[in-house]
C-alpha positions in Angstrom: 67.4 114.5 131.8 69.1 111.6 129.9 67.3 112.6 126.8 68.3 116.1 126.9 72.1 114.6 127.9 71.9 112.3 124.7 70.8 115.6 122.4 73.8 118.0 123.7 76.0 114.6 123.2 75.3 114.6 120.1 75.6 118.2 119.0 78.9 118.4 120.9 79.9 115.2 118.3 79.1 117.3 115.5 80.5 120.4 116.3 83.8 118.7 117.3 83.7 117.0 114.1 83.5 120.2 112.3 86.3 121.3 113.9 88.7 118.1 113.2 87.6 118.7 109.5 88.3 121.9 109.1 91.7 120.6 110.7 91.8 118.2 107.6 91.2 121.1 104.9 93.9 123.0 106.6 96.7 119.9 106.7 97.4 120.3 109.9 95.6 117.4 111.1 97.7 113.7 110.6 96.1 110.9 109.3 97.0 109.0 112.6 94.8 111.4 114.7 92.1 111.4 112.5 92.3 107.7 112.9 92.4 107.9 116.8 89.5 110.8 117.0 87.2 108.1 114.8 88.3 105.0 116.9 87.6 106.8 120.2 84.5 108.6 119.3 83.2 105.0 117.8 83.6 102.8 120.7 81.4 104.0 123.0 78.9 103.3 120.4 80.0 100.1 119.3 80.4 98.7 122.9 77.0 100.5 124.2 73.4 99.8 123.3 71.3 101.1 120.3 70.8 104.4 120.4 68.3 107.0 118.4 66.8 104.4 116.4 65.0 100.6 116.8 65.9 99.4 113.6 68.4 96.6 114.5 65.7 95.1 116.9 63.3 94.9 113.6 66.0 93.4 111.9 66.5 91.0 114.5 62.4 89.8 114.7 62.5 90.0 111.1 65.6 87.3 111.0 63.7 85.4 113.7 60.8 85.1 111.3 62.9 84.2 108.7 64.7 81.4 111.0 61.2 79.9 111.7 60.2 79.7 107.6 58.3 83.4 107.8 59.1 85.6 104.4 59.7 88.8 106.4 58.2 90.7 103.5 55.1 88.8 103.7 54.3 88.7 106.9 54.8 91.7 109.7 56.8 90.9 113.4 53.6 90.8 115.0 53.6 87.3 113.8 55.8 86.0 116.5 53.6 86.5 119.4 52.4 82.8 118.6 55.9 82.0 118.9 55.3 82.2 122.9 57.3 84.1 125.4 60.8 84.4 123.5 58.5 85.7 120.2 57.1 88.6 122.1 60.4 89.3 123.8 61.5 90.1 119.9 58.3 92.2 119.4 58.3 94.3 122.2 61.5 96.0 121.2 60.2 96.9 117.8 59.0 100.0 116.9 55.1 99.5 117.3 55.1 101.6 113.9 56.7 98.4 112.2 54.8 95.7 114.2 52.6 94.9 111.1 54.8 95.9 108.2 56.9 94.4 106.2 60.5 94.2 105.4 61.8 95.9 102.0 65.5 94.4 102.2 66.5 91.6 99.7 67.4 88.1 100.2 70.9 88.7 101.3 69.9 91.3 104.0 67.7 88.3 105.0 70.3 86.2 105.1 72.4 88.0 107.4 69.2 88.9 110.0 68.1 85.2 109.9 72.1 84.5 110.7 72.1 86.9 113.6 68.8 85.0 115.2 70.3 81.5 114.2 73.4 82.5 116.2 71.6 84.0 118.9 69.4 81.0 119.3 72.7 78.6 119.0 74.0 80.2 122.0 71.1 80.6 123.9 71.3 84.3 124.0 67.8 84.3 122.1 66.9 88.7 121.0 70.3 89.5 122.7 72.7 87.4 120.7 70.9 88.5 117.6 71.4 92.2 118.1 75.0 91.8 119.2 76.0 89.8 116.0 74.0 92.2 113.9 76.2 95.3 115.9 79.7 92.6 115.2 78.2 92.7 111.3 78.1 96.8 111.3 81.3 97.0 112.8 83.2 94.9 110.5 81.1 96.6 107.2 82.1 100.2 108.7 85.6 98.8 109.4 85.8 97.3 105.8 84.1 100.5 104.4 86.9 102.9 105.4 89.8 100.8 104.3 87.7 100.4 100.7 87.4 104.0 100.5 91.2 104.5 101.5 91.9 102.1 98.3 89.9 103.9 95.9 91.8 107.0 96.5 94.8 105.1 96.5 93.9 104.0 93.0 93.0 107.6 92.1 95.6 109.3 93.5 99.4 109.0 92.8 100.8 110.6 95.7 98.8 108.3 97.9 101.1 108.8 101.0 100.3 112.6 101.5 99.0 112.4 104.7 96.2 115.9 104.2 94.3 113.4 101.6 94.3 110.2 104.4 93.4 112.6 106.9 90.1 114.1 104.7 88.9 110.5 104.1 89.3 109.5 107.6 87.5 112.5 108.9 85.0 113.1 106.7 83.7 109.7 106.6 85.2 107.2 109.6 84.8 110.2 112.3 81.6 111.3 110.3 78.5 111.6 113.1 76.2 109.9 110.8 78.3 106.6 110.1 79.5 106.7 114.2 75.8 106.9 115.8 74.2 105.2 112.9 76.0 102.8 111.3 77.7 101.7 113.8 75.5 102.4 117.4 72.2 102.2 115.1 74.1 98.7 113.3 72.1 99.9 110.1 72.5 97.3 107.4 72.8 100.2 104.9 76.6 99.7 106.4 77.2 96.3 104.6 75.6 97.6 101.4 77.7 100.6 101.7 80.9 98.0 101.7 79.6 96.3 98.7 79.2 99.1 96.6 82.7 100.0 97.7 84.1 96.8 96.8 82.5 96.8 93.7 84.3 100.1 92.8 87.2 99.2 93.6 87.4 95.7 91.5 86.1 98.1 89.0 88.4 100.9 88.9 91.0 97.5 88.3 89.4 96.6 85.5 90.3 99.6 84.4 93.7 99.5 84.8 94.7 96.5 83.6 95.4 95.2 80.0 94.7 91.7 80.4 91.5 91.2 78.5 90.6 88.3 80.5 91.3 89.5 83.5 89.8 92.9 83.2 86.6 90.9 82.1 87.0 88.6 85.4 86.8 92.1 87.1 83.7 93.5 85.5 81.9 90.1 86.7 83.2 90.9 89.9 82.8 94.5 90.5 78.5 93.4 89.3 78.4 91.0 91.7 79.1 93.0 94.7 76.8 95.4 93.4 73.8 93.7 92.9 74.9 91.9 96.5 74.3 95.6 97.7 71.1 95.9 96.0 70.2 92.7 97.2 70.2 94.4 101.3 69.4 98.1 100.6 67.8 98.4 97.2 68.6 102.2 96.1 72.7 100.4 95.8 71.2 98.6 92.8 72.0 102.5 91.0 75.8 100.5 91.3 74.8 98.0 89.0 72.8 100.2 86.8 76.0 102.5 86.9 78.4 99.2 86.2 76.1 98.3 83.3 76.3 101.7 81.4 80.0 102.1 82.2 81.2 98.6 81.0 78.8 99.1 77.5 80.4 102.7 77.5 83.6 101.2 77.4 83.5 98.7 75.1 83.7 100.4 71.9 82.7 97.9 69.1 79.2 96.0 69.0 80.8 92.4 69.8 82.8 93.9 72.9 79.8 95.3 74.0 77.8 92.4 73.4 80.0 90.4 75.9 80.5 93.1 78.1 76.6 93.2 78.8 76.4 89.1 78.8 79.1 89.2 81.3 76.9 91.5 83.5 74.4 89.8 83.4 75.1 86.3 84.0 76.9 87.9 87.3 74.2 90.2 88.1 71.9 87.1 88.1 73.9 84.9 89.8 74.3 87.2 92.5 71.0 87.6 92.8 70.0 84.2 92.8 72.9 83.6 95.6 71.4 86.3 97.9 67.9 85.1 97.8 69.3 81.4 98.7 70.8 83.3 101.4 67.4 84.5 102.5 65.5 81.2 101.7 62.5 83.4 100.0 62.3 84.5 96.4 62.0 88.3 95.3 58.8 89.2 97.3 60.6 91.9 98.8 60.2 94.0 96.0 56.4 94.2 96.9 57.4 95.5 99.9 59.5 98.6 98.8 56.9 101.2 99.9 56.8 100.1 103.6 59.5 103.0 104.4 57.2 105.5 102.8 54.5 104.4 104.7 55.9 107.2 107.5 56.7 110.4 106.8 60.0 112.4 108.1 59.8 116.1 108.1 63.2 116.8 106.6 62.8 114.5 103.9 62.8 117.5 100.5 59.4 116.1 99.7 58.1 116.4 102.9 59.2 120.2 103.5 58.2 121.1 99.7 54.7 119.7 100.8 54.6 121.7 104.1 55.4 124.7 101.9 52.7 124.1 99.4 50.0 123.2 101.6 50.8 126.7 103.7 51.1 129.0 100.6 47.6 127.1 99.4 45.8 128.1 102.8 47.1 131.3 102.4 45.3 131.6 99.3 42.1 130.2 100.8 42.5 126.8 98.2 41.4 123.3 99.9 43.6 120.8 99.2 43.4 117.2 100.2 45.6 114.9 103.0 48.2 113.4 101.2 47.9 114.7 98.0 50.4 117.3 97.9 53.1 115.1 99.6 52.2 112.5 96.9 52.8 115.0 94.2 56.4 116.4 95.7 57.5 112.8 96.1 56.7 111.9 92.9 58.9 114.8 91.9 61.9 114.5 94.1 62.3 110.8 92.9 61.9 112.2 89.2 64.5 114.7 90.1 66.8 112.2 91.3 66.4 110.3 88.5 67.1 112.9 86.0 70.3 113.7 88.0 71.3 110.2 88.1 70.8 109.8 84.3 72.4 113.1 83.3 75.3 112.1 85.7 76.3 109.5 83.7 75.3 110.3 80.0 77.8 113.3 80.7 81.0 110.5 81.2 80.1 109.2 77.8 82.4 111.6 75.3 85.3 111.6 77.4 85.6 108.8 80.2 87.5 109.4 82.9 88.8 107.2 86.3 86.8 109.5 88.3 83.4 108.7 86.5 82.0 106.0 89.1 82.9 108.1 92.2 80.9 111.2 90.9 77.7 109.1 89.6 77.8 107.2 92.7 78.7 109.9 95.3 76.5 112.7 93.8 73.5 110.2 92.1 73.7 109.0 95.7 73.5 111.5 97.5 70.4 112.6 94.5 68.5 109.4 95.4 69.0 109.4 99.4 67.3 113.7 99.3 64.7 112.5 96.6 63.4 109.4 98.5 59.8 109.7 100.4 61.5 109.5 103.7 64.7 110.4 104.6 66.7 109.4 107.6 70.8 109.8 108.3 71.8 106.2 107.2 71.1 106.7 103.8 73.9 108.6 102.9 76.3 105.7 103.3 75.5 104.9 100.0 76.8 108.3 98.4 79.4 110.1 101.3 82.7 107.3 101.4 82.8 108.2 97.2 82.3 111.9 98.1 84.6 111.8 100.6 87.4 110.4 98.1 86.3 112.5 96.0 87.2 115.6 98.2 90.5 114.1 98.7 91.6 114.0 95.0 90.8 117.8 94.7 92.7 119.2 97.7 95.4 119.7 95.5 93.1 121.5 93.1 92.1 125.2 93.7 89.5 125.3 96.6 86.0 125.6 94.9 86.8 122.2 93.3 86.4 120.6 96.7 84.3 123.0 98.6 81.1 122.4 97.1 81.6 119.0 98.3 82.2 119.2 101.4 79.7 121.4 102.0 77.2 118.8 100.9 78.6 116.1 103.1 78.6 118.5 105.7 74.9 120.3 105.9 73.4 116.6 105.4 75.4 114.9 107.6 75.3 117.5 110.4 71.6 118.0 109.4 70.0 114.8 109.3 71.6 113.7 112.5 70.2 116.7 114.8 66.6 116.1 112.6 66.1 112.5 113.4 67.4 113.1 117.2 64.8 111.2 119.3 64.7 113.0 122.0 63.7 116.2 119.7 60.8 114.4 117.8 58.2 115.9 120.0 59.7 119.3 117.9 59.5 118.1 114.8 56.4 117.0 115.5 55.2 120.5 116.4 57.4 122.3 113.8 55.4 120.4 111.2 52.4 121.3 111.8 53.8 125.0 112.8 54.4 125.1 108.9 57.7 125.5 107.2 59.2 128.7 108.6 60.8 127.3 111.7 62.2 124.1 109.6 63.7 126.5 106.9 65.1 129.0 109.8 66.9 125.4 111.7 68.2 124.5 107.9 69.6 127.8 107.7 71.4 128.0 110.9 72.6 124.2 110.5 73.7 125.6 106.7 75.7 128.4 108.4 77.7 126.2 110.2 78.7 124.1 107.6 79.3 126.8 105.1 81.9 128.1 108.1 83.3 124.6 108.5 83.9 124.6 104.6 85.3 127.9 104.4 87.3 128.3 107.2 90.2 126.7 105.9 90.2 129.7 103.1 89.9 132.0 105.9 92.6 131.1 108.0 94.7 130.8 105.2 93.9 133.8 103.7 94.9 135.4 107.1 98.3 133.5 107.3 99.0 134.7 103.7 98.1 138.1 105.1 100.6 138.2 108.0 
């Protein structure tokens, strides 16, 4: 009964989300209640405990090991049994699927789960204190997220005080499901690397705007070390730095300005880095540990349904094909896919560079990166929707197929991913994968159909008003 009352929670969230957007499209919906709807519909997660994922009590044991000397991507939480009674207390709420693996975030998400069990030990609050500082850390990045976002489009956007373009940031990423159950309930560290990458933006987008030569260099070394800080807790923000790189060489137009632009990046980029694995207290073994996540499989990952659908259509035709190697093949791809996106993203900024650039390679190439992993899950897209959601802001005062694209694309994934990764509907996801890919294609088109309603239904209404 209380799963079933989580599920129709949840739905309910999204559909009343849906509607408070489409409120946003239409400009009839003040930035103050966007604000409120967000604020209310977040506290009950931020106050209550974890829901639809154990994540936060992996990254709790995982800062535990890390308090007591353990390199969390060396050794799996399983190790903390010999740690006696308080060690398996920290185990037992992990996800027996992570027991034994180990952890792919870099030193400075390290840092920050060996801070949360330092604290909780300080206090004497042991696994408890741990999860509630890592929930006070989520909070704050969300927090700091939002008002990061709200600066970029200030930056962007002249008439910043029109209260439709607050109201479409607020709505489409502060009230967003996704960021309210995940980020903030699930206290997903992807919400500090989110802020980061922000933050890195926006000292970027100043670099831009000023004429000070040294200070717009002071800039660029800032805006790379908040971005490979990112990298440094979820790896995939490291497409920041990458983007920083290219855009900072881009824009330095003769061979000796782009010879100090790239040793200004650099020396910051490694500093960074060699700040966040002091933080951590363990040198770059994490990076050996980046395939733990694909270990699992999720069903609506791309690669995971382009896999189902192969491996049906080759039964059909009576060909044998191996476990795994079809899903190894249509990973490969979607990552390659990604890539090329990525790549062709930014080549495309090089003739004409415009202030615009970073939001589109980082909100699209995102977005490109979070669909094309191996596994796919709903916190991934805080890496690509706060610069989509800007992004949608800026073009409400173009015609309407600017934006609409857009947001349907925040839309389907965000509505998507968070009724796919329910957990009180795994047991069907379960059976839908191994029912083949019908159903899952017949639930992406009915969850598509809602948001392609959502998107269009400002036209609609004000087609009808124009009408009358």
């Amino acid at each position: 009964m209380l799963a079933a009352t989580a599920a129709v929670a949840v739905i309910l969230l999204c559909l009343s989300w849906l509607l408070l957007l489409a409120r946003a499209l239409r400009h009839t919906l003040p930035p103050r209640e966007a604000a409120i709807a967000a604020l209310a519909w977040a506290t009950p997660f931020a106050l209550g405990p974890p829901l639809f994922s154990r994540d936060v009590y992996a990254y709790a044991a995982q800062g535990e090991l890390a308090r007591h000397g353990l390199d969390p991507a060396t050794h799996g939480v399983s190790a903390l049994l010999a740690r006696g009674p308080t060690g398996e207390i920290f185990v037992a709420a992990v996800d027996p699927r992570w027991r034994e693996t180990h952890a792919p975030y870099g030193g400075l998400g390290v840092g920050v789960e060996r801070l949360a069990a330092t604290l909780g030990d300080l206090f004497g609050a042991g696994p408890a204190g741990a999860i509630v500082v890592l929930r006070v850390v989520a909070v704050l990045s969300t927090v700091a997220l939002v008002l990061l976002a709200l600066r970029l489009l200030r930056a962007q956007c002249p008439a910043y005080g029109a209260g439709s373009r607050l109201a479409v940031v607020l709505v489409l990423l502060a009230a967003n499901p996704f960021v309210i159950i995940h980020l903030v309930g699930g206290s997903h560290l992807d919400a500090l690397a989110a802020a980061l990458l922000a933050g890195a933006l926006v000292a970027d987008q100043a670099r831009r705007a000023t004429t000070d030569t040294g200070r717009a260099r002071g800039l660029a070394a800032l805006a790379m070390v908040l971005a490979c800080l990112a990298g440094s807790v979820k790896a995939t923000a490291f497409l920041g730095a990458g983007w920083l790189l290219f855009a900072h060489l881009r824009d330095a137009r003769r061979v000796r300005t782009a010879a100090a632009a790239l040793g200004t990046d650099l020396i910051a980029g490694s500093a960074a880095l060699l700040a966040a694995m002091a933080a951590g207290g363990f040198g770059p073994t994490w990076i050996n540990a980046l395939a733990t996540s694909g270990a699992l499989e999720t069903g609506v990952a791309p690669a995971s349904m382009l896999a189902t659908g192969l491996a049906a259509s080759a039964g059909l035709i009576g060909l044998d094909v191996a476990d795994g190697t079809v899903l190894d093949a249509t990973r490969a791809l979607t990552l390659a896919l990604a890539g090329l996106i990525v790549v062709w993203l930014a080549l495309r900024t090089w003739p004409h560079p415009r202030p615009r650039d970073g939001l589109a390679v980082l909100g699209y190439g995102g977005m490109a990166v979070a669909l094309g992993s191996p596994v796919v899950y709903p916190w991934y897209l805080a890496l690509s929707v706060p610069f989509l959601a800007v992004l949608v802001a800026l073009d409400r005062a173009e015609p309407p197929p600017r934006a609409g694209p857009v947001v349907w694309l925040v839309v389907v994934t965000s509505v998507w991913l968070c009724a796919a990764t329910l957990s009180p509907l795994a047991d069907t996801w379960r059976l839908l994968g191994r029912a083949g890919p019908l159903p899952v294609v017949a639930l992406a088109v009915l969850l598509g159909g809602m948001a392609l309603a959502a998107a269009g239904w400002p036209r609609w209404s004000g087609a009808r008003t124009r009408r009358r």
